[in-house]
Structure formats: structure tokens, C-alpha cells
N, C-alpha and C positions, 0 to 999 in steps of 0.2 A: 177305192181312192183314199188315200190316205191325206190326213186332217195338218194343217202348215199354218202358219202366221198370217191374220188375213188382213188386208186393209177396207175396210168398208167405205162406198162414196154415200155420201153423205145426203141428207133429205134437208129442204128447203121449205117449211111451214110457213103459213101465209096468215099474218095476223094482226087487228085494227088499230096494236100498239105498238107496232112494229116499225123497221124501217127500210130503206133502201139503202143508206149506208152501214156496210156490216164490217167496214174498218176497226180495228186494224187485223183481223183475220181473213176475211175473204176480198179480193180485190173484185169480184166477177157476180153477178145476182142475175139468176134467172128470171122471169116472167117480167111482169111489171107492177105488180102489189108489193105494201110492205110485209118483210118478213121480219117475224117476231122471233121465232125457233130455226136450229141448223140440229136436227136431230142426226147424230152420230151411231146408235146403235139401234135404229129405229126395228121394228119386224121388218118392213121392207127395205132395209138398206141391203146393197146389193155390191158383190166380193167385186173387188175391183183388179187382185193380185193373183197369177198361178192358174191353174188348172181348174179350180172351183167357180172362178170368173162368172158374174153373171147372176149366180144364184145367190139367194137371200139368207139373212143371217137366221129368220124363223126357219128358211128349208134346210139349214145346215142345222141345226136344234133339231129337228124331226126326223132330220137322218143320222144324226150319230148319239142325240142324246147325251149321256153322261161323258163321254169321249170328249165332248165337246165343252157342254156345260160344267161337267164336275159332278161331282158328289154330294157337295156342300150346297148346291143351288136347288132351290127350294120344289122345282118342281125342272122333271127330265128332260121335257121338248119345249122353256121357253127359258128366252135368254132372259139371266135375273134381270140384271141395271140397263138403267135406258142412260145415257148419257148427252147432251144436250148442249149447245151455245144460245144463249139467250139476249136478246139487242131489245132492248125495252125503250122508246122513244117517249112514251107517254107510261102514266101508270094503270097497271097491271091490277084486274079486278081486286079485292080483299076476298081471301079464299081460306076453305081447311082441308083438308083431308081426313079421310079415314085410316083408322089404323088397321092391323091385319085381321082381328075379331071382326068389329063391324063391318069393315068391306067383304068379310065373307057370309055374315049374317044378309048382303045385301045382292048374292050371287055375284061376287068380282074375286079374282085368285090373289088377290090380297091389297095391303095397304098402303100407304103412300108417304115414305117418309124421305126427304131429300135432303142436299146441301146444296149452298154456292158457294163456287169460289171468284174474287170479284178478282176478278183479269184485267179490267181497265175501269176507271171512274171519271168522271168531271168532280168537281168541289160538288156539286148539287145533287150529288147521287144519294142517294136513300133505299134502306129497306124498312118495313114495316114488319117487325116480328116481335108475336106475341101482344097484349093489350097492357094498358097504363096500368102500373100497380093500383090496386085496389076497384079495380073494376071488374062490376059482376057482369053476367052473362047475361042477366036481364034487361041491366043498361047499356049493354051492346045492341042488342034485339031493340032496344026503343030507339039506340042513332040509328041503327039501319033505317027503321020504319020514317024515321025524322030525316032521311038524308043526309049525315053528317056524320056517320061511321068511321071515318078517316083519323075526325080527331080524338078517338078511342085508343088510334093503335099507335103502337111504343117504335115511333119513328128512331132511325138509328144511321147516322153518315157510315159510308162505308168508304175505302181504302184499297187498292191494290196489291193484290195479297194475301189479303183476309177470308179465313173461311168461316160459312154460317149453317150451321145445321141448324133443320127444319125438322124436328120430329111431329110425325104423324098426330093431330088432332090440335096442335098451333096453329091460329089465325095469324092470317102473314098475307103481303103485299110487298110488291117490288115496284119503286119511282124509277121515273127517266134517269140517263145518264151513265148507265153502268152500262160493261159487257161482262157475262156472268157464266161460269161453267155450271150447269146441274149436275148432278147424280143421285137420282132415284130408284127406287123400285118401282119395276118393271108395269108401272098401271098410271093410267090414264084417269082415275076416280077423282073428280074436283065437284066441291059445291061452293057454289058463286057464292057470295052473301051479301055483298054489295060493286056497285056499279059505277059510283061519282053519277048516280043518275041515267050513264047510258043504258040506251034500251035493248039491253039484253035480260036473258032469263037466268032467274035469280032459284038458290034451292035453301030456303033459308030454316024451312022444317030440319032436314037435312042434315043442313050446318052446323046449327048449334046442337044437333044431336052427338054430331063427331067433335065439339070443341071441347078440350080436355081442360081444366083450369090450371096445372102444372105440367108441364111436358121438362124435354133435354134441351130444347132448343137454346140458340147462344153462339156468340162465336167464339170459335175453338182456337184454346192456348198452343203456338208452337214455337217449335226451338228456333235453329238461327235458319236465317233467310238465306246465308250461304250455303249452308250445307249441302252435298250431291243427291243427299236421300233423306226428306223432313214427311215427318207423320203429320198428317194433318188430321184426318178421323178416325175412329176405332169406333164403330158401331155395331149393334147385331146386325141389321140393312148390309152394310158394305165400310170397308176399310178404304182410305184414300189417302196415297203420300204423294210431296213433289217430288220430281226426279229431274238435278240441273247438274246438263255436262260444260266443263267448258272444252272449244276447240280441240278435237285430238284425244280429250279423254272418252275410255269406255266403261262400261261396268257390266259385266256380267248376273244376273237374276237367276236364283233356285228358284227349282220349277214348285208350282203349289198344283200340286197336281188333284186335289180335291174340288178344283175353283179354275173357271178360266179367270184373265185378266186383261183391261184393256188399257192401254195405252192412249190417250188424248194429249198433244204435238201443239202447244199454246205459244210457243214462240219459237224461232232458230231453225235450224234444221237437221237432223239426225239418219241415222241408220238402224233398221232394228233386223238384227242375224237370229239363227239357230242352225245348228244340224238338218242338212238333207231339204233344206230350202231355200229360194233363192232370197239377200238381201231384200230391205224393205226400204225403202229410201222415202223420207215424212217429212214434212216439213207444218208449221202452222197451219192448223184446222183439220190435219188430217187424224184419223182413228184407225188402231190395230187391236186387232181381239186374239191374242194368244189363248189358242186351245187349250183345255185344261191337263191331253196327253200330252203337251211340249213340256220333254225333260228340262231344261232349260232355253234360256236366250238374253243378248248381249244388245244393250245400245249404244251405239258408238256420237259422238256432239261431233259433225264437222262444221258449223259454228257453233256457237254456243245453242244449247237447245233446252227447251223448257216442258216438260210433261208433267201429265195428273197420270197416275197408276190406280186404277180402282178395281175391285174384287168383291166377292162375298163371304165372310170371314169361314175361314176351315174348321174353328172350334166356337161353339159357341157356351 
């Protein structure tokens, strides 16, 4: 069976800072918990287009491997980037991650460095990234223990539009208010460090073991905001640009045939073609993972449409 543009449906995470309204992207919420996460290329996200129907993005990795994933993707039968919508109601524990050494020192296939992109805000929206200048690691470790960890970290208003990369061993926190694209590497490795008190489990050995005192983190300088095609990251992790059509325009995409790429549909509604498959007709919140043997493929705006392209860089 040969490998086609796929659209994945998408996973619904269920989380205590989450919410029930996931406006302005999804109109519809299953269960009855809030949901925190709308995981996009989750392992169990499941083909929703074409002949593959059914089957999961991990089982299409573990059958086709490099066909699929590429060459440049770090390891042959898992998909690099996890990609993610995130509705944070309340704030979101204070966390770090590990980078790709230590999480492998710790048996994990590696580390954990992401971005967002803030898609919608209120005035009160906030991220937490990185701690106040001139603060050591030890007087972090004594607010945790004190309760009051919070006001350590280099609170920062965010904007719609803006993106923030989060490199691997930054202590970071996300406040109410925003809705937020991730893009990370492919791992699941968080140590809590603090809670605002809730009673959850904290890994704070851990934490301050993976906290770096300089990292990349920052939000990222881009060009104009009209443009059809704006870089937004260049990182060894993953590359990520917008892509905005208006009405009636298309654009055609060289194939990076080293790298699959995925396609995430943030507002409008589009078309995404190739040779020898059927149209993909997307609209907001939807996700397509272009194989990395598609020689090319073209997305067409029948209104205006708004995508994040992310990949994992071909040359590093």
C-alpha cells in the first residue's frame, strides 16, 4: 500500500487546568471533564483519510519507517514532533524538562524542548519562562519549599501571534487565558516542581537536576505578519513557519524528502493536493502529516486559511 497525505483525528486529554470551552477552534467536546490538551499527532492518533483509514500514526512509523518518517528523524519507527492545542483555564504546574543527554541518561528516547504559538489570548494571559534575572537555583529550591515559586518566574504578557520557544532545561509555566499551539519533541518527560500548593506529585530532585541556568529560550523575532510564508523557528528540534493563503490563492511546497511534515489548519479553510491522492479538504483544528516520500504538494485558501508547517530540520 502506498504512503498519501494523511489527516489524523485528533485526541482529546483530560486535564484539572483545563476546560470545556475549547473556542475558538473546536465547537464540539467529548466526554464531560475539562480538557487541557487536543493532541494532533499523538502515537494513537488514528488516519482519518484514504485507504489507511483507521490505523495509527505509531502503526504507519513501524510499517514504513523511513518512507514515512524521513531520514533526518531521529529515530525510524517513531514520529519525531508531537504537535498539540493547549486551553489552559487555570495555571499550568511550574515545570522543566530534560534535554536529549539527560533524558537518555534516565532511559527516555530523548528530550524535551518545545514552542508555542499563542493563537488567541485575553489581556490576562501570561507565560512563565525562564526565572527573574539574577536568581539562583538555590533560591528557587527554597520558594518551592516556601510555597511561593511563582514569584521567581519571569512572568511575560503574551499576544496573538507570537511565538516562544522553550528550550529543553527552562523552567516555564503557562497562566489562564491563552489558546496555544505546541511543538515538541516527541516525549512525554516533565518534572513538576511546583504546584501553587495542589496536591499533586512533585519531582523536585529531578528538576533542578535538568534546570540549565542559560538556555535559547525567548520569543522568536519574525518578519511581516502578512506574508504567505513567515519563519517563525529554526531549531535543531524542528523548524516551524506560518503559511497564510488568502481566498483562491495556492502555493505549491518542494518536497523535503528527508523529513516528513505536518500541516496544523489554525484558522480558515483550505485544500491540501498531491499527485495520485485524493484532495484533503481542512479547515481549523485539523492536522495533515505529509509523508516524507511526497514529492511534492500544493495548498490551496478557499477562505482565507492559516497554518503552522513544522518538520525536523534536514541538515543539521
Amino acid at each position: 500500500m502506498n504512503l498519501y497525505p494523511i489527516r489524523l483525528t485528533p485526541e482529546f486529554r483530560e486535564r484539572i487546568w483545563g476546560t470545556r470551552d475549547l473556542s475558538p477552534i473546536f465547537p464540539e467536546v467529548p466526554g464531560t471533564e475539562p480538557i487541557g490538551e487536543v493532541w494532533l499527532t499523538g502515537d494513537d492518533c488514528k488516519v482519518a483519510n484514504g485507504p489507511l483509514a483507521g490505523q495509527t500514526l505509531s502503526g504507519l512509523c513501524g510499517q514504513f519507517g523511513r518512507e514515512f518518517v524521513g531520514a533526518a528523524a531521529p529515530e525510524e519507527h517513531r514520529f519525531p514532533l508531537l504537535l498539540k492545542f493547549l486551553f489552559p483555564r487555570e495555571k499550568l504546574s511550574v515545570q522543566v524538562h530534560p534535554d536529549d543527554d539527560a533524558a537518555k541518561r534516565a532511559g527516555e528516547p530523548c528530550g524535551k524542548t518545545e514552542c508555542w504559538y499563542v493563537l488567541d489570548a485575553k489581556p490576562v494571559a501570561k507565560i512563565g519562562l525562564g526565572l527573574k534575572p539574577g536568581t539562583t537555583k538555590a533560591e528557587f529550591e527554597n520558594a518551592i519549599r516556601e510555597v511561593r515559586a511563582e514569584e521567581l518566574l519571569n512572568w511575560i504578557d503574551v499576544k496573538p501571534g507570537e511565538m516562544y520557544y522553550v528550550d529543553a532545561g527552562t523552567v516555564h509555566a503557562i497562566g489562564p487565558g491563552s489558546v496555544l499551539v505546541e511543538t515538541q519533541q516527541n516525549s512525554d518527560t516533565t518534572y513538576r516542581l511546583y504546584d501553587y500548593g495542589r496536591p499533586r506529585d512533585l519531582h523536585i530532585e529531578k528538576g533542578m537536576a535538568a534546570i540549565k541556568e542559560t538556555t535559547a529560550a525567548g520569543k522568536m523575532k519574525s518578519g511581516s505578519f502578512h506574508a504567505e510564508r513567515q519563519q517563525l523557528v529554526s531549531s535543531p528540534c524542528f523548524q516551524i513557519e506560518r503559511i497564510t493563503l488568502r481566498e483562491g490563492r495556492s502555493m505549491t511546497v518542494a518536497a523535503e524528502n528527508r523529513t516528513a511534515q505536518v500541516l496544523v489548519t489554525m484558522s480558515g479553510s483550505g485544500v491540501v493536493e498531491s499527485d495520485g491522492s485524493s484532495p484533503i479538504a481542512v479547515t481549523k483544528g485539523d492536522a495533515v502529516v505529509i509523508p516524507a516520500s511526497t514529492r511534492e504538494f500544493s495548498i490551496k485558501g478557499q477562505w482565507t486559511v492559516e497554518m503552522l508547517r513544522a518538520m525536523v530540520p534536514t541538515t543539521k
